[in-house]
N, C-alpha and C positions, 0 to 999 in steps of 0.2 A: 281442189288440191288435197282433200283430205282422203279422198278415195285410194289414191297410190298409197300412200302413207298405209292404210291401214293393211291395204294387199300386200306391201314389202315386210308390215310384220308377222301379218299371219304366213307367210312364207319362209321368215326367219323362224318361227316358230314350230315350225312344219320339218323344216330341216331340223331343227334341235331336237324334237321329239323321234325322229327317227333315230338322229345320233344315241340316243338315250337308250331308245328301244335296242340297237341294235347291240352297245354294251351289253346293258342287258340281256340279250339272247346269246351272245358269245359267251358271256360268264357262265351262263345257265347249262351250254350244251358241255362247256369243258367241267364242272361242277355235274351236270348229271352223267357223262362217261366216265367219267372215274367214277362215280358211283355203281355204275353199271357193270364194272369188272366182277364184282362181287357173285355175275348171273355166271362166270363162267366158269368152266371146269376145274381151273387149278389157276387161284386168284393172283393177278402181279399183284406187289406191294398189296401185303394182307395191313389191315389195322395195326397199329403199334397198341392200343386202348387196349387195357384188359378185357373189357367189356368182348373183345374179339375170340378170347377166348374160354371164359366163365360162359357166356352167352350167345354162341358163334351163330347159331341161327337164325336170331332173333335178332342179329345185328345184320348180316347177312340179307332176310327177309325188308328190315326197316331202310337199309342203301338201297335196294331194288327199288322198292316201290315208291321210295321216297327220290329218289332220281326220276323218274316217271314224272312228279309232280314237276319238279323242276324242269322238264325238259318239255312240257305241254305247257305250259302257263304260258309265257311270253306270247304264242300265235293264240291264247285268247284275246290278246289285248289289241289286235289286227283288224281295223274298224274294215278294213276294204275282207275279209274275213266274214264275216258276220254277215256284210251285205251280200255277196254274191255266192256263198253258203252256207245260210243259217244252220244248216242241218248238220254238217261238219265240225261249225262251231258249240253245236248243243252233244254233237258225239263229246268232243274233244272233251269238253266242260264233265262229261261223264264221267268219262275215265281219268280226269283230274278229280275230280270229287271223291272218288274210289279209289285213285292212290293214297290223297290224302287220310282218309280214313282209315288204310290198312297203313300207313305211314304210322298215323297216330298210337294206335291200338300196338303194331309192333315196338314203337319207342318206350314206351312204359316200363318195363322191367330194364331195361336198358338205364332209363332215365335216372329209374330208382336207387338205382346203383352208380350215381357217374364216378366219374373217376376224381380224386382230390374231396369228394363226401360232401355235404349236405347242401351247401350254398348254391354247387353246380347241381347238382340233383333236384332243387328248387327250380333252377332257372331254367332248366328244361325242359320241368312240366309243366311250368306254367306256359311258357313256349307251346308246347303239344295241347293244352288246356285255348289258349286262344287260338291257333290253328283251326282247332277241329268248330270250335264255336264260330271264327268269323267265315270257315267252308260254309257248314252249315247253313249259316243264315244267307249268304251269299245264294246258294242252293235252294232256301225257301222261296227267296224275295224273286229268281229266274222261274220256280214256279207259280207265282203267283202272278206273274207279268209284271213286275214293278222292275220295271228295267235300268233305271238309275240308281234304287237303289240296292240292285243285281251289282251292277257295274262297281260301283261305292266297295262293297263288301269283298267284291272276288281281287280286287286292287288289295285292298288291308287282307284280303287271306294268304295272295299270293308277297306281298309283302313280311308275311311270315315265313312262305314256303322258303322264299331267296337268303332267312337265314343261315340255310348249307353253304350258301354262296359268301356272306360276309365272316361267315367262323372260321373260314378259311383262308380267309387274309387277315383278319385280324390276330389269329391265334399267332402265325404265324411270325410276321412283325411284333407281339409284343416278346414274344421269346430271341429276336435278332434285337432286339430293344433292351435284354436283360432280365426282363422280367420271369420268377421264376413259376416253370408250372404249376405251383402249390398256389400259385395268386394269379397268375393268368388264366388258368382252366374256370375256376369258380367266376372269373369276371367277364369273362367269354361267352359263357351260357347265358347272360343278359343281355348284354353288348350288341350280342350279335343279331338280337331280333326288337329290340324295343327302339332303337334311334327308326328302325326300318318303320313302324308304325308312323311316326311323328310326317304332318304335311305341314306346310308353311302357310297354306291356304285356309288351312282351319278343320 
């Protein structure tokens, strides 16, 4: 009797993990297109953020690439991916790796300067400080064959990237909320990437 039982959950579970996944890959491709406007000739809706125009390149350059990251991540996490082609998946993992990196590298001067001063400007880079650290090691542990924990690391890296994804329902809701940009902007920059760390599994 116990054999159903366990097949009906692993099958409840099975659906729920795609449902999730698949959130997630919606959020991501609508979150990395708008980012991607930035590649074209004559941007729709340019940034309203100073930083769009003290630093237009650099902000410019960090949506591109930083879209890229977001819009590859989710089909790493594609187990039937991996098995029927690894080689696909190690491309992919590449060119995430290297967006992330130019991701990072471009946000810094951006970062340094955010908009509302120092608290947001904190929370950014530290943001871009663990990015780049849990890509990284992600990337070491895939070289080294440690495949779990490859998997482990590229989950908490891309759990960073998907902060483009929450700063933007969050910012927006606190300011339908009342809250004003002199206090939602600085709380944002945190917000938006540290609950995404936290597992419940440990």
């Amino acid at each position: 009797m116990a054999t159903p039982i366990v097949g009906k959950a692993r099958e409840k579970w099975t659906t729920l993990a795609w449902m999730g996944w698949a959130f997630l890959a919606l959020n991501a491709l609508g979150t990395g297109l708008v980012g991607l406007r930035y590649s074209l000739p004559r941007v729709p809706f340019p940034s309203p953020l100073p930083n769009y125009y003290a630093r237009h390149y650099w902000l410019i350059a960090h949506a591109v690439v930083s879209s890229m990251a977001v819009l590859v991540g989710p089909c790493q996490f594609l187990s039937v991916l991996r098995r029927r082609s690894p080689k696909t998946h190690r491309l992919m993992g590449q060119v995430y790796c290297g967006a992330v990196a130019a991701g990072w590298v471009t946000s810094l001067p951006i970062a340094a300067l955010a908009q509302t001063g120092g608290v947001a400007s904190a929370g950014f880079l530290a943001l871009g400080a663990g990015w780049i650290f849990t890509t990284a090691a992600a990337y070491l542990r895939a070289r080294r064959r440690q495949l779990n924990a490859h998997r482990e690391w590229m989950i908490r890296s891309y759990a960073l990237t998907a902060a483009a994804i929450t700063l933007r329902s969050y910012l927006p809701l606190m300011l339908v909320a009342g809250v004003p940009l002199a206090m939602s902007y600085p709380l944002v920059a945190w917000v938006c990437w540290m609950p995404n760390l936290y597992s419940p599994s440990g």
